[in-house]
C-alpha positions in Angstrom: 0.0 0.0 0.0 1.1 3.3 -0.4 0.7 4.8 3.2 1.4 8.2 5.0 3.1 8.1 8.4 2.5 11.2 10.5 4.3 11.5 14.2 7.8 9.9 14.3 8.4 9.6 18.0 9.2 6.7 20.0 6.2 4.4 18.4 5.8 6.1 15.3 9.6 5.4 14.0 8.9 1.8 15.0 6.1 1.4 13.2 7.2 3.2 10.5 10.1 1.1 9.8 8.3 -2.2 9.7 6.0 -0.7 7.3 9.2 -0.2 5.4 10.4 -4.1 5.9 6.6 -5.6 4.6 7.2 -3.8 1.4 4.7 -0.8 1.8 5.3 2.4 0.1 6.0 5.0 2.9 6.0 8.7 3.0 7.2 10.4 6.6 6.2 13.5 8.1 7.1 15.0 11.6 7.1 18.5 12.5 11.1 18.0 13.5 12.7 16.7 10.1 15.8 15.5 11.1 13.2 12.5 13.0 12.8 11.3 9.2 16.5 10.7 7.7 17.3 7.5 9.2 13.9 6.0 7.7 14.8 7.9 4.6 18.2 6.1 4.4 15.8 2.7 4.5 13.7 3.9 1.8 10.9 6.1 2.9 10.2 9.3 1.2 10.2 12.3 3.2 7.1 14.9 2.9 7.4 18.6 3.4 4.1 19.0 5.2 1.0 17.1 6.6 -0.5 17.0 2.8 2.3 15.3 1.4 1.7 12.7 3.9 -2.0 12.0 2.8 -1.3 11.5 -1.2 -1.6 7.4 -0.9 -4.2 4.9 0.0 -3.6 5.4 3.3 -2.5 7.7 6.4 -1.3 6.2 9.8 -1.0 8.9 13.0 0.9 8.6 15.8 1.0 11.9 17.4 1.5 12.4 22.0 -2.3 14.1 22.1 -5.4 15.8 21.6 -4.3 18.7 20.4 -1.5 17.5 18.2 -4.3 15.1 16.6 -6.4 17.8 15.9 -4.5 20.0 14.6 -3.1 17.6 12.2 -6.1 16.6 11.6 -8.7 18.9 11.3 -6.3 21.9 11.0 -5.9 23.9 7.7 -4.2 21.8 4.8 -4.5 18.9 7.0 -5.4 15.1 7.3 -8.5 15.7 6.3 -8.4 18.6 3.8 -5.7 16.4 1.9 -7.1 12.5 1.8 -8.4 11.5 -1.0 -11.9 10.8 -1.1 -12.5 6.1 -0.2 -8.8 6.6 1.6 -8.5 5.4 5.3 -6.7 7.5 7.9 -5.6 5.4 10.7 -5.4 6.9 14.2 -3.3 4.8 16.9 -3.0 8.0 19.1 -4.1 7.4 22.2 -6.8 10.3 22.3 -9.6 11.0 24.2 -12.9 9.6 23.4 -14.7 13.4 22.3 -11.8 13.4 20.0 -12.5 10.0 18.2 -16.4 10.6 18.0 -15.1 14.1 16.4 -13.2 12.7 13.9 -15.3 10.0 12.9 -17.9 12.3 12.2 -15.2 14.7 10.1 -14.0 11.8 7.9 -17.4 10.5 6.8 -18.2 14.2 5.8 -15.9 14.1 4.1 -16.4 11.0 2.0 -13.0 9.1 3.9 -12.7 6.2 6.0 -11.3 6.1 9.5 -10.1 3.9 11.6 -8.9 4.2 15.8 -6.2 1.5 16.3 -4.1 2.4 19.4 -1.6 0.0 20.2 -0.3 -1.8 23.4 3.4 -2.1 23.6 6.7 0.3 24.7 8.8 1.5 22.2 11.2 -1.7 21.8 8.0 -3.9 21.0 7.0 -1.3 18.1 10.9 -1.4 17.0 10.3 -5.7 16.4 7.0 -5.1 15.1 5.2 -6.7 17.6 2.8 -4.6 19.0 -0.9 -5.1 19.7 -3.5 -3.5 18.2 -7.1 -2.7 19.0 -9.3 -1.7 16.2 -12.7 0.0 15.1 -14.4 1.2 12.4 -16.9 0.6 10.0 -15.7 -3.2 8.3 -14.5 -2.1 5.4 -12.2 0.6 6.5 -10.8 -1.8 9.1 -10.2 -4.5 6.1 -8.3 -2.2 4.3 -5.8 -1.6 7.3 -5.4 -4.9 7.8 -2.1 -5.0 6.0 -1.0 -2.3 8.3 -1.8 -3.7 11.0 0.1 -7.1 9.9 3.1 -5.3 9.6 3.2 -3.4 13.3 1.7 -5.9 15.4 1.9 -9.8 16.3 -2.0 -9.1 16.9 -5.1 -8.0 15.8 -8.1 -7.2 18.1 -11.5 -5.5 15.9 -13.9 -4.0 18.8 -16.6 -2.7 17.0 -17.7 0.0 13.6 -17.5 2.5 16.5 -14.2 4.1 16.2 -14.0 6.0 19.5 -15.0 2.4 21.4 -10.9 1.7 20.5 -9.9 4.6 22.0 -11.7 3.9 25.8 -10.3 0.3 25.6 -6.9 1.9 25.2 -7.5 4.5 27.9 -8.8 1.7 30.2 -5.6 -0.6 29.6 -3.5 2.6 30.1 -5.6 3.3 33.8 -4.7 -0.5 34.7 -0.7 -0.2 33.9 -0.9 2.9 36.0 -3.0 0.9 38.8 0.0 -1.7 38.9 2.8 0.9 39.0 1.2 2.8 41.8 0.6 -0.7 43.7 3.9 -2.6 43.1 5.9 0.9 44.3 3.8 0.7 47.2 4.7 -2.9 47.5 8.3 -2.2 46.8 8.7 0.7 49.2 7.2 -2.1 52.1 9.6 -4.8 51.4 12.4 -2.4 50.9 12.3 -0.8 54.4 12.1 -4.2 55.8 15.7 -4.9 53.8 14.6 -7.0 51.2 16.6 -7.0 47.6 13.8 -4.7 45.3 15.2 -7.2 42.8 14.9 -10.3 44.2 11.3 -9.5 45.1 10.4 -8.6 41.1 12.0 -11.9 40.0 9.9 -13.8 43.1 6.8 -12.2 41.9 7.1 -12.7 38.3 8.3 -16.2 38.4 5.1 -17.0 40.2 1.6 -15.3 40.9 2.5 -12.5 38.7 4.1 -14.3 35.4 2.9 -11.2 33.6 4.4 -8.8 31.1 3.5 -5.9 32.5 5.5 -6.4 36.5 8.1 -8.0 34.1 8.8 -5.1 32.1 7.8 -2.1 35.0 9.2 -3.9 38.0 13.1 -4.1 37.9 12.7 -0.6 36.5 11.1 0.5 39.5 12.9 -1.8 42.0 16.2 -0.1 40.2 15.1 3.0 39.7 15.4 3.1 36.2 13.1 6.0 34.5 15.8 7.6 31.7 15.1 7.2 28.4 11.7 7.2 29.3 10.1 4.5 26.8 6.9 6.6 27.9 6.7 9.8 29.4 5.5 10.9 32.5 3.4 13.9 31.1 1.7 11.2 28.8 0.5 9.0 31.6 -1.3 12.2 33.4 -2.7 12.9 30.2 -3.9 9.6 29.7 -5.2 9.1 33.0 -7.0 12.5 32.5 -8.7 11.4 30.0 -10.0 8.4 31.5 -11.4 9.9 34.4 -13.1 12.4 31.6 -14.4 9.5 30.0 -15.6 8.1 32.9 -17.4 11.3 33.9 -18.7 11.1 31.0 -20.5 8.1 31.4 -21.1 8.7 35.1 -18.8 5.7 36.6 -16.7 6.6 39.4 -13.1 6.0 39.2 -11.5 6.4 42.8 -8.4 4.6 41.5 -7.8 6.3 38.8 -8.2 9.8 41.0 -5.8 9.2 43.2 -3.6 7.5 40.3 -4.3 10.9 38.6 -2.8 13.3 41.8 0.8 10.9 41.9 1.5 11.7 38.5 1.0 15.5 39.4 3.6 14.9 42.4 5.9 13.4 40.3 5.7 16.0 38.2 5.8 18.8 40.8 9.0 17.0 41.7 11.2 17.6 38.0 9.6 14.2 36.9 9.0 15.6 33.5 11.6 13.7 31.7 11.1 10.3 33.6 9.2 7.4 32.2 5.6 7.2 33.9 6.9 3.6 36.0 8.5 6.9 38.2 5.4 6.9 39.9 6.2 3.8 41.6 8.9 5.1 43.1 7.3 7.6 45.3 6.1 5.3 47.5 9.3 4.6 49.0 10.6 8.5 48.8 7.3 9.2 51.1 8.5 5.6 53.4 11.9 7.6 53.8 13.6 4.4 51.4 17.4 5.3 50.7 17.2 6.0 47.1 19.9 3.1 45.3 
């Protein structure tokens, strides 16, 4: 297919480069060029603006949030002012809900298809292409990104023809990483003032009632304190739990975790946690237990 790739952070390089490796035609675009040239050396064509990205049968965004999405989007000489009319624009942003209703609703005006397909997976599992997706949209746009999706992910989940019911399943996902984070700091800093190994207590908990990827991958780094280069950012994971408590106001459904999940990301961040990866949170369990910093 020939396919647009718009956002070329972490996850978007990723996924742009196993694009590259299944044989797709790809065009690049990111607001900071110099993001482009190494997928230019592999074979991608660079575009000068948004529009240049959109040319092709398809677009793919990957942008941090709302307001990048929209603007891209929506904005003048954007996603949608540039697709061509039966193209599919694939958005695996992890955006709010509003936003995904408001775009459906745009691209269908317009006479395009569209498609929310957020991922699950840090930046090393984009890099080998094996990412997870979740997927909605009317049939027939979602059949067309198939391909796409074959080439980023080891699997395929289709939710519905409502695109923004991809989006809360992300956002929900994103609330339950943060959930185990919080928890397994607070377990850490408990075991840690007692004098047990952090590390020892991971590889306990993961060789048995937790065999899961999610305390394999966040634990050591919290156990050794290991936030830099953030594979996610902590100013993402307020943003994302912001908009699940949105969502969930929304549908009236109280969230108390997700609140008080929601107020340790703004201490981290009141604390110069900007440029840690969100798994920082569970480290400030033991700062508040008083827990000699390794």
């Amino acid at each position: 297919m020939k396919v647009g790739v718009i956002g070329l952070g972490n996850m978007g390089a990723g996924m742009a480069a196993n694009l590259l490796k299944a044989g797709h035609d790809v065009t690049v675009y990111n607001r900071s060029p110099e993001k482009a040239a190494a997928l230019v050396a592999e074979g991608a064509s660079a575009a000068g603006c948004v529009a240049d990205a959109c040319r092709g049968d398809a677009v793919v965004t990957m942008l941090a949030h709302d307001a990048a999405v929209e603007d891209t989007v929506l904005g003048e000489n954007g996603v949608i002012a540039a697709l061509p009319a039966g193209a599919v624009h694939v958005s695996s942003s992890t955006i709010s809900v509003a936003l995904a209703e408001k775009l459906a609703v745009a691209h269908a005006k317009a006479g395009q298809r569209y498609v929310a397909a957020p991922v699950f997976g840090r930046p090393n599992v984009a890099a080998a292409g094996q990412l997870v997706v979740v997927a909605a949209g009317e049939a027939a746009a979602v059949q067309a990104a198939e391909p796409l999706f074959e080439a980023i992910g080891r699997k395929t989940f289709v939710l519905s023809s409502s695109p923004a019911d991809a989006n809360l399943m992300k956002l929900s996902g994103n609330f339950l990483i943060a959930s185990v984070l919080e928890s397994l700091g607070e377990a850490l800093a408990l075991v840690s003032k007692a004098g047990i190994d952090g590390r020892q207590y991971v590889d306990i908990l993961t060789s048995t009632l937790f065999n899961a990827p999610i305390y394999a991958t966040y634990g050591p780094l919290i156990a050794e304190g290991k936030f830099q280069p953030a594979g996610f950012a902590a100013p993402l994971g307020l943003k994302d739990i912001s908009l699940v408590l949105a969502a969930a106001q929304e549908l009236r459904v109280p969230l108390p975790i997700a609140s008080l999940v929601r107020d340790r990301f703004l201490s981290l961040l009141a604390q110069g946690g900007e440029e840690l990866d969100w798994s920082a949170i569970g480290r400030l369990a033991a700062r508040d237990a008083g827990v000699r910093e390794k």
